[in-house]
C-alpha positions as CSV (number, residue, x, y, z in Angstrom):
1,X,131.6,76.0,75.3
2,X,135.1,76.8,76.6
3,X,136.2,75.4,80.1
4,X,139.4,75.9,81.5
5,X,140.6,74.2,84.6
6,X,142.7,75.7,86.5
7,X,145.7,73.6,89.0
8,X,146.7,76.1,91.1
9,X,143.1,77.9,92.1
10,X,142.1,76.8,95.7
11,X,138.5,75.7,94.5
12,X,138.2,72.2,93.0
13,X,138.1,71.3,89.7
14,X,134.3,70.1,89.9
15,X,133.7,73.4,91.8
16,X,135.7,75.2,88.9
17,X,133.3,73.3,86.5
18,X,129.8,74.2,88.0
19,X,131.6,77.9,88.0
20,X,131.6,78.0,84.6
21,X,129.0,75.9,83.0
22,X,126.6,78.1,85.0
23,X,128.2,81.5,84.1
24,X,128.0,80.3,80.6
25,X,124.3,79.5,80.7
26,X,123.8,82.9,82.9
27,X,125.2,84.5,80.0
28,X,123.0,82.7,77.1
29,X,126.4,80.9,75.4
30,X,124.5,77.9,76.7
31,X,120.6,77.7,76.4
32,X,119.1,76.4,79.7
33,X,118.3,72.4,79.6
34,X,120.6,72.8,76.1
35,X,123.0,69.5,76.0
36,X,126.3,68.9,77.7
37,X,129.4,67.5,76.5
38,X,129.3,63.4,78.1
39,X,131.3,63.2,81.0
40,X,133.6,61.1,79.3
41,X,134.4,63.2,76.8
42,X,135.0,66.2,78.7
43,X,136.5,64.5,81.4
44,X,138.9,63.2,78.6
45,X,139.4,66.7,76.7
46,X,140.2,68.2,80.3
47,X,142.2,65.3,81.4
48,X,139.9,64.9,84.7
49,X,138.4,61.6,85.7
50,X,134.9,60.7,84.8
51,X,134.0,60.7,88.6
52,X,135.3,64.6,88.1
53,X,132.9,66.2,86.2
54,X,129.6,63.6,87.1
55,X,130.3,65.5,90.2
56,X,129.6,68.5,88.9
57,X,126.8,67.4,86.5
58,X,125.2,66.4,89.7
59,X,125.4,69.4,91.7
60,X,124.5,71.9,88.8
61,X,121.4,70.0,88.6
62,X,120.7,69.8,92.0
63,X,121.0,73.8,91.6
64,X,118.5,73.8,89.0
65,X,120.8,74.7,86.0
């Protein structure tokens, strides 16, 4: 899985997150209830805090993805 955040879009980076981890499993690169990277681990390869991408763990659960 590729994600790329990026600075200078007006949507945050958790909102950029949830963008693509759920275009990826809409588009079968990720299986549905397939594993994700730890937060801390792609909060570290994307150099976002922890905090970051738990956010956006959260709410693409909440949305049933």
């Amino acid at each position: 899985m590729i994600v790329r955040i990026d600075p200078s879009s007006p949507s945050s980076p958790a909102e950029q997150l949830v963008a693509q981890i759920a275009a990826s499993i809409d588009s079968g690169e990720l299986s549905p209830g397939g594993r994700l990277p730890t937060i801390r681990s792609l909060a570290a390869d994307l150099g976002l805090a922890p905090g970051t991408v738990a956010k956006a763990y959260t709410e693409l659960e909440r949305a049933g993805w």
